[in-house]
Each structure stands twice: as C-alpha cells, then as structure tokens.
N, C-alpha and C positions, 0 to 999 in steps of 0.2 A: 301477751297471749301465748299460749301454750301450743304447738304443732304436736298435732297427733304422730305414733309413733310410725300408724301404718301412713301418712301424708309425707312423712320423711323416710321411710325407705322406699316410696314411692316414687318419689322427685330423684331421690337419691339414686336409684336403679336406670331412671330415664337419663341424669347427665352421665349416666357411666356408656350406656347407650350410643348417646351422642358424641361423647368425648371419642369412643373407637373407631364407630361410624366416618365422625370429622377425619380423624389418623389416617384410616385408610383410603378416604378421600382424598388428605394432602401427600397421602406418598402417590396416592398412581398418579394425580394430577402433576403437581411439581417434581417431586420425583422423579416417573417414570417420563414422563413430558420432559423434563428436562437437565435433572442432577446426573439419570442414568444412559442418555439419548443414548451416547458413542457404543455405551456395552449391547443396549438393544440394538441398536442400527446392524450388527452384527447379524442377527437374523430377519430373515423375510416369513412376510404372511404367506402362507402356501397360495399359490394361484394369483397372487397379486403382484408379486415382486417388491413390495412397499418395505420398506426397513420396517421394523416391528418400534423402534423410537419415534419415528415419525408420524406412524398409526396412532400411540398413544396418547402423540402430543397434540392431534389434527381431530379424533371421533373416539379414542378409546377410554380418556378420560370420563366422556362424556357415557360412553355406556354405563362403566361403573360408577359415576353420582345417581344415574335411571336406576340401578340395579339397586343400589344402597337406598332407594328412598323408597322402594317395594320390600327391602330388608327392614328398615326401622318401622313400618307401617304392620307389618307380620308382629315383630318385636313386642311393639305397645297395643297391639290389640293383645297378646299374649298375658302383657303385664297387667293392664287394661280387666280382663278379667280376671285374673289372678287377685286384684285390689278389687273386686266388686264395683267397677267405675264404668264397665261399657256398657257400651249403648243401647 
C-alpha cells in the first residue's frame, strides 16, 4: 500500500514535533532536576529563598511538561490545518 506523500510529511512533521518537545522535556526534567542541581542551587528564586535546582527538581519540571503540552496542542492544530485534517 502506498502512503500518501502529504500522510508522510505529515506524520513525519508530528515525530519531529515530538522528538524536540520530549528533548526539552528530558533536559529540564533530568537535567535541570538533577545533572545540573549543584550549578542551579547557586541561585535563589527571588522572594522564596529556594535554590533554583531544588525548585526545578520539586514543581519546575512540572510546569514546563503543562507548558510543553499547551506548545504541541498549538503546534498540531497548526499542522492540523495546514494538512486539511482539523476539525
């Protein structure tokens, strides 16, 4: 069976997507959570006193997976129309 041309630069555009999206997922997560604690613990959140490694490793992760699933949702409604496939 034959895949359409525009079906594969479709798919193909969403794992590229995905693939950066996941990237910069596992750097702030692992990462900044934990490969780079010691260099962040160097600074504090302003008004909190919190090492800035410790924030990341405890809630900051988590904001940017929130932030990144409202990024690839933008993303693929974009592509989405672009391919004549929304909704």
């Amino acid at each position: 069976m034959q895949i359409k041309k525009s079906n594969s630069s479709y798919w193909r555009r969403n794992l590229i997507y995905l693939s950066v999206l996941l990237g910069v997922w596992f750097v702030v997560s692992f990462g900044c959570g934990i490969l780079f604690v010691d260099e962040l613990d160097k600074y504090h959140l302003p008004g909190t006193g919190f090492p800035l490694g410790f924030w990341f490793a405890q809630q900051g992760s988590i904001y940017v997976f929130v932030v990144l699933i409202f990024v690839y949702v933008w993303l693929m409604n974009r592509l989405d129309r672009k391919h004549n496939v929304d909704e």
